[in-house]
C-alpha positions as CSV (number, residue, x, y, z in Angstrom):
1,X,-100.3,30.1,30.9
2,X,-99.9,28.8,27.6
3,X,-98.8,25.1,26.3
4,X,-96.7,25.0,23.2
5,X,-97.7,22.1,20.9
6,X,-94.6,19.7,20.2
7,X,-95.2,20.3,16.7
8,X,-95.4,23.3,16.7
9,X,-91.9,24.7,19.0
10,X,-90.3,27.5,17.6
11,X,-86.6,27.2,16.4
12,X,-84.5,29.5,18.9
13,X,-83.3,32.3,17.0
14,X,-80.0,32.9,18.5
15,X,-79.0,29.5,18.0
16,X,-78.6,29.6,14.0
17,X,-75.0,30.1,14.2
18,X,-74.7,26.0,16.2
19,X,-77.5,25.0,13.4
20,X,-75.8,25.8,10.5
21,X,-72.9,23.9,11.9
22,X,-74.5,20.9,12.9
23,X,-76.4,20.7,9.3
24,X,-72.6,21.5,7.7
25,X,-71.0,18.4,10.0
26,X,-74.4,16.2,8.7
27,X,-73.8,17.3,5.2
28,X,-70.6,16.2,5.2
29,X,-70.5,12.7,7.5
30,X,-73.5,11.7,5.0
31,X,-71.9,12.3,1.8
32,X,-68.8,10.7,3.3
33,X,-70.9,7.3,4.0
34,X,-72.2,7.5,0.7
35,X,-69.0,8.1,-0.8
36,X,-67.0,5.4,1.2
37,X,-69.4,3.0,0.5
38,X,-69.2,4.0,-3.4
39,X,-65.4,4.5,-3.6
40,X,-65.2,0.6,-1.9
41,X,-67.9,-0.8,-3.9
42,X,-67.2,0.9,-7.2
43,X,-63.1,0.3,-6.9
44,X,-63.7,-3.3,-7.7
45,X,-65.7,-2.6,-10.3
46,X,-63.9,0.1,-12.1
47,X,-60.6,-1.3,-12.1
48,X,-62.1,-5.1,-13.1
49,X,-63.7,-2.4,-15.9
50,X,-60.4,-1.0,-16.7
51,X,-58.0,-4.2,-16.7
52,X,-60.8,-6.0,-19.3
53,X,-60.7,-2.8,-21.2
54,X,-56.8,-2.7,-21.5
55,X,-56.8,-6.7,-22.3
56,X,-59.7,-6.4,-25.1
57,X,-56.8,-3.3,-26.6
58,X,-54.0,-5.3,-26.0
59,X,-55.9,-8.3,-27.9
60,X,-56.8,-5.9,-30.7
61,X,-53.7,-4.3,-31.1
62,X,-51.8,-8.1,-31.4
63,X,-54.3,-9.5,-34.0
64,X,-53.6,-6.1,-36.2
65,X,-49.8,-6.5,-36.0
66,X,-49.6,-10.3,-36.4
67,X,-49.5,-10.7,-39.9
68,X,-48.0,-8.4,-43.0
69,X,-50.9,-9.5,-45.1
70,X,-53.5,-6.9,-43.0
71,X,-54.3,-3.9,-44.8
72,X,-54.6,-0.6,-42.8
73,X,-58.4,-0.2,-43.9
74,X,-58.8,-3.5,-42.7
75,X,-58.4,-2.0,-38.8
76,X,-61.3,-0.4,-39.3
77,X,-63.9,-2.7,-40.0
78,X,-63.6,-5.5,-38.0
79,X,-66.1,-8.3,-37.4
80,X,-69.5,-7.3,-35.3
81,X,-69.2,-8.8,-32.2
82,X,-70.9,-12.4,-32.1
83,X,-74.8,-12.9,-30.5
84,X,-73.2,-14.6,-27.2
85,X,-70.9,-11.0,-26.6
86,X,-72.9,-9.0,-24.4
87,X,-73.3,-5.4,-25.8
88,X,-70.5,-2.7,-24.3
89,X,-71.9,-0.5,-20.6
90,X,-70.6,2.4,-19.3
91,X,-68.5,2.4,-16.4
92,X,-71.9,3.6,-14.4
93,X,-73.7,0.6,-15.1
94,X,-70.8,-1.7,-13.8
95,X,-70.1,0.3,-10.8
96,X,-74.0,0.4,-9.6
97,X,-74.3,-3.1,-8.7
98,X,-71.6,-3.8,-6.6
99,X,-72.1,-0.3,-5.0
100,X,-74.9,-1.0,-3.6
101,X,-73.7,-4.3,-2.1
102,X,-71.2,-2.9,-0.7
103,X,-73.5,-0.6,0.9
104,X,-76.1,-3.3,1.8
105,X,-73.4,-5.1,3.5
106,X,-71.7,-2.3,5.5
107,X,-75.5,-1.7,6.7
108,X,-76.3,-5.3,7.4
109,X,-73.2,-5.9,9.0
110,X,-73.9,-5.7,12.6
111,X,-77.4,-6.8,12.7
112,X,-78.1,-9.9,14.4
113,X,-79.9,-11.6,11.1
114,X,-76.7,-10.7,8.8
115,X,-78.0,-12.6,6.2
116,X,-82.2,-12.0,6.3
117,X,-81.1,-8.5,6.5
118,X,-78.8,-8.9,3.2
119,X,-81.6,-10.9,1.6
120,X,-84.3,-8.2,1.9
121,X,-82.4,-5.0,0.6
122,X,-81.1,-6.9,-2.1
123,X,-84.9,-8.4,-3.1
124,X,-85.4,-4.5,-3.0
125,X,-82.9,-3.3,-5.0
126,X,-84.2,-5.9,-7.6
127,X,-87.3,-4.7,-7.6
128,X,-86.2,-1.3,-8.5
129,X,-85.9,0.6,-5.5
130,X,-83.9,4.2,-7.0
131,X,-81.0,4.3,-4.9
132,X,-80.5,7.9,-4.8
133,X,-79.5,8.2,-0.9
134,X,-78.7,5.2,1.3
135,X,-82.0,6.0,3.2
136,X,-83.5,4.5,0.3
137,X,-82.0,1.2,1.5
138,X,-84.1,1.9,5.5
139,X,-87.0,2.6,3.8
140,X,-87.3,-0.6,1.7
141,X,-86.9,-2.4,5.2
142,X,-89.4,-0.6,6.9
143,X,-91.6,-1.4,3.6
144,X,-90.5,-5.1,4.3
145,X,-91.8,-5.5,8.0
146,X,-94.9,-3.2,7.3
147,X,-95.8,-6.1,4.7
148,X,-95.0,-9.0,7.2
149,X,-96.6,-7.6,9.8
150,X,-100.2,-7.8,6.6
151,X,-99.5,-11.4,6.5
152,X,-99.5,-12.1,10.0
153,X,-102.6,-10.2,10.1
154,X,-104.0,-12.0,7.6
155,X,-102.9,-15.7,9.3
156,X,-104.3,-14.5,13.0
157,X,-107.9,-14.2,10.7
158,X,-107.8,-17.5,10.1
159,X,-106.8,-18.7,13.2
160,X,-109.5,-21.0,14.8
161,X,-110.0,-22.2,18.4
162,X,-112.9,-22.5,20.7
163,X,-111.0,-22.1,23.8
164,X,-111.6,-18.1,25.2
165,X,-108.5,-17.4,26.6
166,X,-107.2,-18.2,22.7
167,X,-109.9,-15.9,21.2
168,X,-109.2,-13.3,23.6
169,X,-105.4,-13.5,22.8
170,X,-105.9,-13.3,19.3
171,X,-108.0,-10.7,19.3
172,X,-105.8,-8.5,21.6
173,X,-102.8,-9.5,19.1
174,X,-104.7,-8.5,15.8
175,X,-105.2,-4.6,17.8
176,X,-101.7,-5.3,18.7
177,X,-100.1,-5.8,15.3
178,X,-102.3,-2.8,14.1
179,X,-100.6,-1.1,16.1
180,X,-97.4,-1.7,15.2
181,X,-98.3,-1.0,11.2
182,X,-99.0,3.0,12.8
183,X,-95.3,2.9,13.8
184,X,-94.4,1.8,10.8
185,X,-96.1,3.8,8.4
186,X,-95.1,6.8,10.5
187,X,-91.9,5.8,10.3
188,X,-92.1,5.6,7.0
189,X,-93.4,8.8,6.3
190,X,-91.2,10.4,8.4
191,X,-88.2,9.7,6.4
192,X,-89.6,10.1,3.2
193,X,-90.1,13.8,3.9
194,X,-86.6,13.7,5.5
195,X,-83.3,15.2,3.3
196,X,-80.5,12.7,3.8
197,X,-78.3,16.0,5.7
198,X,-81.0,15.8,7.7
199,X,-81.5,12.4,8.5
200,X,-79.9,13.0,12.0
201,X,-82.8,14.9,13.4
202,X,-85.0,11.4,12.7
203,X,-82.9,9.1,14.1
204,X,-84.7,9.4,17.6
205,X,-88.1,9.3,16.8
206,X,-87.7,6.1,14.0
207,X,-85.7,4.1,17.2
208,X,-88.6,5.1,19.0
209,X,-91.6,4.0,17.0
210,X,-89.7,1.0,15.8
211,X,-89.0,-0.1,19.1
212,X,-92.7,0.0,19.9
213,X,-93.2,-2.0,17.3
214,X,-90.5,-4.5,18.8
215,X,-92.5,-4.4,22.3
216,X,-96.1,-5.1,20.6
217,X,-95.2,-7.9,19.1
218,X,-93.7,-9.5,22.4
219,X,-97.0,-8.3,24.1
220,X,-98.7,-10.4,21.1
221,X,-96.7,-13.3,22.1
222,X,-97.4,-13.1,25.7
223,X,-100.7,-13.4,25.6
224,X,-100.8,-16.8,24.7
225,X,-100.1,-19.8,27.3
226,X,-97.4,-22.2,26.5
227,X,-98.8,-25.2,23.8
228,X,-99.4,-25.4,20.6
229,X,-101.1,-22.4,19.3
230,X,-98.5,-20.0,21.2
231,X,-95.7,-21.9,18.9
232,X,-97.8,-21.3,15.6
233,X,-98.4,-17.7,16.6
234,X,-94.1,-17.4,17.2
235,X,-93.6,-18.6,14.3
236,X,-95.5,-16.7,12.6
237,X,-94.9,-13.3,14.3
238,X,-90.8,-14.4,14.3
239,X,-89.7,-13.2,10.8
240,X,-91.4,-9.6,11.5
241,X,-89.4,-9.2,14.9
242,X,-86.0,-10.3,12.8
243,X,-87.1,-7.6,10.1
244,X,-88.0,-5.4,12.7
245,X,-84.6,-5.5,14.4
246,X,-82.5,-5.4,11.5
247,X,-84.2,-2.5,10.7
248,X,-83.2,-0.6,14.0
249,X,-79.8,-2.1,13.8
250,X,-79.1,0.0,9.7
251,X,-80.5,3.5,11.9
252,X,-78.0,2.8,14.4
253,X,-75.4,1.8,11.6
254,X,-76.5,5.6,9.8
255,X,-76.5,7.1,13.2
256,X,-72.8,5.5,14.2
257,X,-71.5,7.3,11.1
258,X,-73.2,10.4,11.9
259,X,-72.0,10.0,15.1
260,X,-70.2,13.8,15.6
261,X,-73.7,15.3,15.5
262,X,-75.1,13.3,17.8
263,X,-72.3,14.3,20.1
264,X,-72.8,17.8,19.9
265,X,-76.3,17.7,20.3
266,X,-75.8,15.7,23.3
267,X,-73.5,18.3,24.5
268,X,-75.8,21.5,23.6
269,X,-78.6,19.3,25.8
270,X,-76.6,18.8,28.8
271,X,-75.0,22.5,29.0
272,X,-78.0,24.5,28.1
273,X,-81.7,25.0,28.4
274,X,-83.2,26.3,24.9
275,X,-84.0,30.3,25.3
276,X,-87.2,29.6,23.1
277,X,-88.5,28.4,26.4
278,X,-91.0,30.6,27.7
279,X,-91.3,31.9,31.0
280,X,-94.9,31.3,31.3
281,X,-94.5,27.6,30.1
282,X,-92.0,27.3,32.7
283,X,-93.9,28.2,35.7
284,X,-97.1,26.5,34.4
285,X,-95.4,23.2,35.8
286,X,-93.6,24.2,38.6
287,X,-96.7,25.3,40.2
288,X,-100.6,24.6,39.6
289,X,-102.3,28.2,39.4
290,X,-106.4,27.2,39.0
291,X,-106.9,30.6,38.8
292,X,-104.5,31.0,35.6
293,X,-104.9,27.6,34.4
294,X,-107.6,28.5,31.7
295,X,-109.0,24.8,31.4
296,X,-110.2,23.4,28.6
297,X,-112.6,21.6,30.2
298,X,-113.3,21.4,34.1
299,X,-114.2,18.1,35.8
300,X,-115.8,18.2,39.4
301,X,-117.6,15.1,40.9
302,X,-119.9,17.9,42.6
303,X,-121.2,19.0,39.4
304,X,-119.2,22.6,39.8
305,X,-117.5,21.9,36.9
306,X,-118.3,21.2,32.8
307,X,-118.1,17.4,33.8
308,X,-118.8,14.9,36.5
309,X,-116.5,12.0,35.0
310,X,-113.3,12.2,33.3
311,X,-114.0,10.2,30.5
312,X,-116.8,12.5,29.6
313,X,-114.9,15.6,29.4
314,X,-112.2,13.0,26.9
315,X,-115.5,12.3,24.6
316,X,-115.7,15.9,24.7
317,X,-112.4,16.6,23.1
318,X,-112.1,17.7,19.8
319,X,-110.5,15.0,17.8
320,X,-108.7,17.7,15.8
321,X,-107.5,20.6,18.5
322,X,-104.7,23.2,17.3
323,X,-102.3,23.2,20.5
324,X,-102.7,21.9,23.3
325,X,-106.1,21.1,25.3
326,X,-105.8,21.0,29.2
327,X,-108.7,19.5,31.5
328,X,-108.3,20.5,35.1
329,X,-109.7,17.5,37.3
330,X,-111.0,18.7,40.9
331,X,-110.5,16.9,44.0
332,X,-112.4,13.4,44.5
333,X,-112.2,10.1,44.0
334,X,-112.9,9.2,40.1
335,X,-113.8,5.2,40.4
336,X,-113.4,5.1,36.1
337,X,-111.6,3.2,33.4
338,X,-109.9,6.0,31.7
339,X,-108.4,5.5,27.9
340,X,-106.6,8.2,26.6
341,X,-106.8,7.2,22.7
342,X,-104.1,8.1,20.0
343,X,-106.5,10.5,18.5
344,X,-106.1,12.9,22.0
345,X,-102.6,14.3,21.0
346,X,-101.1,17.0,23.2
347,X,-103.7,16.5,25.9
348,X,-102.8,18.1,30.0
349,X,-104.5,16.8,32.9
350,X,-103.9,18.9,35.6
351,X,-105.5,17.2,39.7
352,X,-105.8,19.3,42.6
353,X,-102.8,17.1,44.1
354,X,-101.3,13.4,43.7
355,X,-103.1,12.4,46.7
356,X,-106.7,14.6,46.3
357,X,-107.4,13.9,42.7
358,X,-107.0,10.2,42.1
359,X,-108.0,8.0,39.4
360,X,-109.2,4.5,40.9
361,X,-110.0,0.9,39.2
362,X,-109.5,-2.7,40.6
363,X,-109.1,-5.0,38.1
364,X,-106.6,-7.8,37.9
365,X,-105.0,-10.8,36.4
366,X,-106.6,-12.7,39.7
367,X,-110.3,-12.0,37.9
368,X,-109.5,-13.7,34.5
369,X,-108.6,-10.1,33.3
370,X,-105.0,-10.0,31.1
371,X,-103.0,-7.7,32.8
372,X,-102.7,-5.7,29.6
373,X,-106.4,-4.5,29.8
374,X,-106.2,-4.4,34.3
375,X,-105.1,-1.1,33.7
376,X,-107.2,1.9,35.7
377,X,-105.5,5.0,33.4
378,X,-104.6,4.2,29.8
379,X,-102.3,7.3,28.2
380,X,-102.3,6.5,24.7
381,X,-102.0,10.1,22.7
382,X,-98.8,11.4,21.9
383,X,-97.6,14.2,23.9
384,X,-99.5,13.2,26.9
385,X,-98.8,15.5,30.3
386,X,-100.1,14.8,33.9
387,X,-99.4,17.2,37.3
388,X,-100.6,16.4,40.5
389,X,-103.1,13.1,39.8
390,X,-103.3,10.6,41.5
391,X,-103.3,6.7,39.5
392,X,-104.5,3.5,41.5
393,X,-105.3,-0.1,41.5
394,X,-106.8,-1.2,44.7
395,X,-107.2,-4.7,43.9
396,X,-104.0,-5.7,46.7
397,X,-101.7,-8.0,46.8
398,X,-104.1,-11.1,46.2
399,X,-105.0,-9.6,42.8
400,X,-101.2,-10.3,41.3
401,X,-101.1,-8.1,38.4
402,X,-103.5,-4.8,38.4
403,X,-101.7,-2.1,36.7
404,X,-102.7,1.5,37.8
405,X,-101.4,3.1,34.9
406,X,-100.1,1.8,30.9
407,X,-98.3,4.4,29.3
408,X,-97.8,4.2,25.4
409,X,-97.7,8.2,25.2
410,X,-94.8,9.0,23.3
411,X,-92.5,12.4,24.7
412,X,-94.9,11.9,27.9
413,X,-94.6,13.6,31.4
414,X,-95.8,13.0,34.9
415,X,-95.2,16.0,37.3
416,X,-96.0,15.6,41.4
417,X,-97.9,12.4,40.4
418,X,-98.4,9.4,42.9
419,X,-98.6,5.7,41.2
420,X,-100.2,3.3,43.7
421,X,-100.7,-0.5,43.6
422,X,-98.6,-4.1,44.4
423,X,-97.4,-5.8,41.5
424,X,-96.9,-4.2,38.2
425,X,-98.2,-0.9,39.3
426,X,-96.9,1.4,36.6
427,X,-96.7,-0.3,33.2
428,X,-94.0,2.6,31.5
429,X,-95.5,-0.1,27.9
430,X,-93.5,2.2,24.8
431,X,-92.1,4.9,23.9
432,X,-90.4,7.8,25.4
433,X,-91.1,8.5,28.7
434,X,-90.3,11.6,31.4
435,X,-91.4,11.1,35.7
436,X,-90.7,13.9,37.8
437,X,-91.2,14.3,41.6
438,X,-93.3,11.5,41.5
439,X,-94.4,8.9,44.5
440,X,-94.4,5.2,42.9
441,X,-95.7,2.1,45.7
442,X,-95.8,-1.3,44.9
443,X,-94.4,-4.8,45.4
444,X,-93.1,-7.0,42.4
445,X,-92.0,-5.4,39.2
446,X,-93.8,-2.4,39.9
447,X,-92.2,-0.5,37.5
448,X,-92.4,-2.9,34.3
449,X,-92.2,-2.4,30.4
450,X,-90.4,-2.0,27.5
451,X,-90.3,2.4,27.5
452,X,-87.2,4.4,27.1
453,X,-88.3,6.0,30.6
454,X,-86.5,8.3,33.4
455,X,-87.9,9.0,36.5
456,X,-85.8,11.8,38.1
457,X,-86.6,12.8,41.6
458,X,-88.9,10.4,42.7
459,X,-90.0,8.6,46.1
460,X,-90.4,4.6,45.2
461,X,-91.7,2.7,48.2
462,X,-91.7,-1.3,48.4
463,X,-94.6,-2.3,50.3
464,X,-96.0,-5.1,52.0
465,X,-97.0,-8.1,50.3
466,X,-97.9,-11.8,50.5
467,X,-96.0,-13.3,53.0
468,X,-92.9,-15.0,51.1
469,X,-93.0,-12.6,48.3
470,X,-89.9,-11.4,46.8
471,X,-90.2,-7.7,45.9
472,X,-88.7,-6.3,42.8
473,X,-88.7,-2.6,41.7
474,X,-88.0,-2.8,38.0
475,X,-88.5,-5.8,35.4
476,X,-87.6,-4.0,32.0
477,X,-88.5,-5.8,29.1
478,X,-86.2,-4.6,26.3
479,X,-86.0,-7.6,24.0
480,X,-83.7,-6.6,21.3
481,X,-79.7,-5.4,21.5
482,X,-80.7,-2.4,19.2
483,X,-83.3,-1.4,20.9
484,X,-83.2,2.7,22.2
485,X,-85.1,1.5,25.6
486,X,-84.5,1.2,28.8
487,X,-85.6,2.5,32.7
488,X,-83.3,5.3,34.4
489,X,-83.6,5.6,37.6
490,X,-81.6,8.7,38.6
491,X,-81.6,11.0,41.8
492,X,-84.2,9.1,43.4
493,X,-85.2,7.8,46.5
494,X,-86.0,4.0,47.4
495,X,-86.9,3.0,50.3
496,X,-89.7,0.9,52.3
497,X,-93.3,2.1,52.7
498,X,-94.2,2.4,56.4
499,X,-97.1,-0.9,55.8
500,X,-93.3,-3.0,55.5
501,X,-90.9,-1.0,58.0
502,X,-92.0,-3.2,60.8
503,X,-91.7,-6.8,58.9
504,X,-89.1,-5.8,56.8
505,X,-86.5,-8.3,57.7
506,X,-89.7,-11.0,56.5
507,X,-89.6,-9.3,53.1
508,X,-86.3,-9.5,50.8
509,X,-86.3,-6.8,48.3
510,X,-84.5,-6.1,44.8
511,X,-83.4,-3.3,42.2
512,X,-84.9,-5.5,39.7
513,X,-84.7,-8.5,37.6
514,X,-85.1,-9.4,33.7
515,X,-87.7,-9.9,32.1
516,X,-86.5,-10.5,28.6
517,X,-83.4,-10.9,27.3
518,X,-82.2,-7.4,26.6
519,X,-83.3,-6.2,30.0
520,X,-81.8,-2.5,30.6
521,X,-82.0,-0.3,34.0
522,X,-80.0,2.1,35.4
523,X,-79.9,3.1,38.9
524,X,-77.3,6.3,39.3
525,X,-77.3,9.3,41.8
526,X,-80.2,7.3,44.1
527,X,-80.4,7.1,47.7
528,X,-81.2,3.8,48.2
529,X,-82.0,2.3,51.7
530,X,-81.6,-0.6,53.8
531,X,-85.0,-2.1,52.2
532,X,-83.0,-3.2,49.5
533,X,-80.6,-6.3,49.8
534,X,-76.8,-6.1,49.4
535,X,-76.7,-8.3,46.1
536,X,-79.0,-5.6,44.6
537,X,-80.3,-7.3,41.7
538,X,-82.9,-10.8,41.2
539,X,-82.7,-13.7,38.6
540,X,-85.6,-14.8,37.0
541,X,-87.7,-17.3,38.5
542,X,-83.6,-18.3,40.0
543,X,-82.4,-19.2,36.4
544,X,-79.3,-17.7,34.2
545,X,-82.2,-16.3,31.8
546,X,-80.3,-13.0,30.5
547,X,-77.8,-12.4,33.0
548,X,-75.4,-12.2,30.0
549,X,-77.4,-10.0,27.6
550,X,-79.3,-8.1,30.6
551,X,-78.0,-4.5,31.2
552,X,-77.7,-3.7,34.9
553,X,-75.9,-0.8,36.1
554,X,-75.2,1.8,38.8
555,X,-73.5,4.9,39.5
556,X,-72.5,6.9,42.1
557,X,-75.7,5.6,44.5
558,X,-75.9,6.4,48.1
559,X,-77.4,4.9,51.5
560,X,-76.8,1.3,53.5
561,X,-77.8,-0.1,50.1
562,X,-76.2,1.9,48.1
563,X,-73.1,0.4,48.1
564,X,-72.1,-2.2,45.1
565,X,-69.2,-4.1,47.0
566,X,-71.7,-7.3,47.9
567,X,-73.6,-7.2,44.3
568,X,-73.7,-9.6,41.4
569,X,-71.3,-10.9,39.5
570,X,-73.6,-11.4,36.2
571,X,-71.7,-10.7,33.2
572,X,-74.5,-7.7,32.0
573,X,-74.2,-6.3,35.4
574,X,-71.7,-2.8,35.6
575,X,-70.5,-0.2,38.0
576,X,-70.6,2.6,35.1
577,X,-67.9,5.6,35.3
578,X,-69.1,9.4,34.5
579,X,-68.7,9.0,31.2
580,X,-71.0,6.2,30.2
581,X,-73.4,7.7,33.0
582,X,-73.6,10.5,30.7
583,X,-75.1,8.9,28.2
584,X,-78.0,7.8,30.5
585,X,-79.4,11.1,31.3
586,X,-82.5,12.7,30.2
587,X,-80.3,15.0,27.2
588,X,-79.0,11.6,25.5
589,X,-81.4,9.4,26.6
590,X,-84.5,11.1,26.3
591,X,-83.5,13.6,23.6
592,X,-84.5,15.6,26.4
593,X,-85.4,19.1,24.7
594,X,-88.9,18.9,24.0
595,X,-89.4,17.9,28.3
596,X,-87.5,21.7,28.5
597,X,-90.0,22.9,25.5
598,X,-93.2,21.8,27.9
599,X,-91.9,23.8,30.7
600,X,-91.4,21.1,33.2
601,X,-88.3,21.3,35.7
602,X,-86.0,18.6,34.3
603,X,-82.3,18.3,35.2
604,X,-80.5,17.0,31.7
605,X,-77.5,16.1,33.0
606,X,-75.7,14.5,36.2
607,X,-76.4,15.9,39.4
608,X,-72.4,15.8,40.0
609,X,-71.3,17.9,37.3
């Protein structure tokens, strides 16, 4: 029963023919960007060459024929050009300039900071950045927010109050902002060991890790109450979310031109399941086998296993482990705080079921506790998988926010997993994200974050809460246009747990609602019940905030709420056709190969295909 490491997936063998072509069509829409952008650019530059070339002749040729009196020998020693005449170029030197302004402004041109984005490839380029592929240009950004983001670092050092809410908040902002350097210098080295013809493969990973770095620095931000220190610390952290975003708006500019691969890759995901899959990876998720499972490590509150707590058998983790470690966690009740660190890559917990093995905490935002840190479960190391556990925060409805699990994981999967809590439940934080047969209970915004994250097959149950409470499902917190996130909810289930079924009519209940600006969930292939209300979706504290940037839409949903005739009329909201529903399934979305390459059941397309 063995795991593949993501790293370390084999390239299928009979699919070099579809490679080559791919790498061929990547070859060839790169060099045509960089050859657009120098044929515009260089035009200008050559012809301005050319016509002050033919004047300076033409000039030349006039003095030499204006008078009898000039001797043939004479032509050829004319005057040396005065001190103020600048010394001849070459044709190379006058095209490079304007080349690469023509390139910095096709890139810049659809970012929402046109002109800081302009600003900071052209410092850059002054500064002697060698411009031998336009990824040269996304690199000198990335550079430019990695060194904002040591300034604001620097300023949240010096940043003095007495008040412990303040320090708290700082402190949480300086791990915060740490965190988002990681993403960057990842990012960084990811596409300096990337060929330009290859730049395509990239692309989802960089809108991944730069979009995390989009959604720590909000989480910064919202640590702090309203006043005067909160306006210092936006400031501050303001000019490395505008860098931050331009910088995701040049990958999509790269990726829109590149745009054929991307298609066919899409295609290839939604058609076929990769034959390097393994048959024994395959079952190893469909089904728990103890007996084959071959644990790493074994934790049993009885003492039958290695371990009596989970976060003993994590300290026992090698921090460097080749492939991919698995701890089997017995049935029982594990009352524990449990932090899956970045340095626990590739890690498999593996319960005895959703509702035997559970993972149980109870703090919340009612005991003075941010609700960043309430979580019970932290999932922090890339590659992160979970079957049959269970993840709870008992602290109830008078506790406000008490998240049972914060997932930051990125490529992460939940199998036959249960999610229990009231408000803010599952915190899907960053990154990408993959829920399958999964049981999710809560109240308000019990989904919540800023993750590119499907849950496919799932039960979600509204619960009973405060009497007068509105319930929401979903408050997404995507906060920039270019950012690759977003919640899918797709052949699932909502309905009302049985606690509500008998006081449901006290209780209205919602899709979701918007939590910042560029707010994105889709509901599409769902049953969804008479739990929810016909209008479907919630404003924000019952203000316009984001109703026109907000992304809302559904397709194809089913059930007495499944029908859209009574919903919305916000401008973000949409009833999506196939084609646009496409996009939103796990192949597109998700990049959804290496959820196949774990072995987990995953449907990459639409269910009506």
């Amino acid at each position: 029963m063995a795991f593949q490491d993501f790293d370390k997936i084999q390239e299928r063998v009979n699919a070099n023919r579809k490679r080559k072509f791919r790498k061929r069509i990547i070859v060839g829409s790169v060099s045509l960007l960089v050859v657009v952008a120098a044929i515009v650019g260089g035009a200008f530059a050559y012809v301005a060459y050319e016509k002050r070339n033919e004047q300076q002749e033409a000039k030349n040729h006039n003095k030499s024929g204006s008078g009898n009196n000039v001797k043939d020998g004479e032509k050829k020693s004319q005057s040396p050009p005065s001190p103020s005449q600048k010394p001849p170029v070459s044709p190379e030197q006058l095209l490079k300039p304007v080349q690469d302004d023509k390139i910095i402004e096709t890139l810049c041109s659809s970012s929402l900071y046109t002109q800081e984005c302009e600003k900071t490839l052209k410092n850059s380029t002054e500064k002697g950045f060698a411009l031998a592929n336009p990824t040269t240009f996304l690199t000198s950004a990335i550079e430019a927010i990695n060194g904002d983001l040591d300034r604001v670092l620097e300023q949240f050092l010096s940043l003095k109050t007495e008040n412990q809410d303040d320090i708290d908040a700082i402190a949480q902002c300086k791990l915060l902002v740490e965190e988002a350097k990681e993403e960057t210098v990842a990012s960084l080295k990811k596409i300096n060991s990337t060929e330009v013809s290859s730049f395509a493969n990239v692309v989802p990973d960089l809108d991944s890790w730069l979009s995390a770095v989009m959604s720590y620095q909000e989480t910064c931000l919202d640590g702090f109450e309203e006043g005067t220190l909160k306006s210092e610390v936006k400031k501050s952290v303001n000019s490395s979310q505008v860098l931050t975003s331009n910088s995701l708006a040049m990958i999509k500019s790269f990726d829109e031109h590149l745009s054929p691969v991307i298609k066919a890759a899409s295609r290839l995901l939604l058609d076929e399941i990769p034959s390097w899959v393994s048959n024994d990876d395959r079952r190893m998720l469909r089904a728990v086998d103890v007996k084959a499972l071959k644990p790493n490590a074994t934790v049993a509150k009885d003492g039958s296993g290695n371990f009596t707590t989970i976060n003993d058998a994590l300290n026992a983790m090698p921090e460097k482990y080749e492939g991919r470690y698995i701890i089997y966690v017995k049935q029982g009740v594990y009352d524990e705080t449990v932090i899956v660190d970045k340095k626990k890559a590739n890690l498999t917990m593996v319960g005895d079921g959703s509702q035997k093995t559970i993972v149980t905490g109870n703090k919340s935002h009612a005991k003075k506790i941010r609700t960043f840190l309430t979580a019970t479960f932290v999932a922090q190391g890339e590659g992160f998988m979970a079957q049959s556990m269970g993840f709870r925060n008992t602290a109830g409805p008078e506790g406000h926010q008490a998240v049972a699990i914060r997932v930051q994981s990125d490529r992460s999967i939940f199998l036959n997993c249960r999610f229990e809590g009231y408000q803010d439940t599952l915190y899907a934080y960053t990154h990408r994200q993959y829920y399958r047969s999964c049981v999710i209970v809560g109240t308000i915004d019990f989904i919540f974050g800023d993750a590119a994250a499907i849950f496919q097959n799932c039960n979600i149950f509204i619960r009973k809460g405060l009497p007068g409470q509105k319930n929401t499902v979903t408050a997404q917190g995507r906060v920039d246009k270019f950012q690759t996130t977003g919640f899918v909810v797709h052949n699932c289930k909502i309905a009302a747990n049985e606690d509500l079924k008998p006081v449901m009519a006290e209780y209205k209940s919602y899709l979701g609602r918007p939590w910042k600006n560029y707010s994105r969930t889709i509901v599409m292939e769902s049953t969804i019940e008479d739990v929810i209300d016909p209008v479907g979706w919630l404003r924000w504290q019952e203000t316009d905030f984001a109703i026109d940037t907000l992304y809302y839409a559904e397709y194809k949903n089913k059930g007495p709420s499944g029908d859209t005739a009574s919903r919305v009329k916000w401008p973000g909201y949409k009833v999506i056709n196939k084609e646009e529903a496409l996009n939103y399934t796990v192949g597109p979305f998700l990049q959804g190969d290496w959820i196949n390459a774990s072995g987990s059941p995953v449907k990459l397309g639409l269910y009506d295909a």
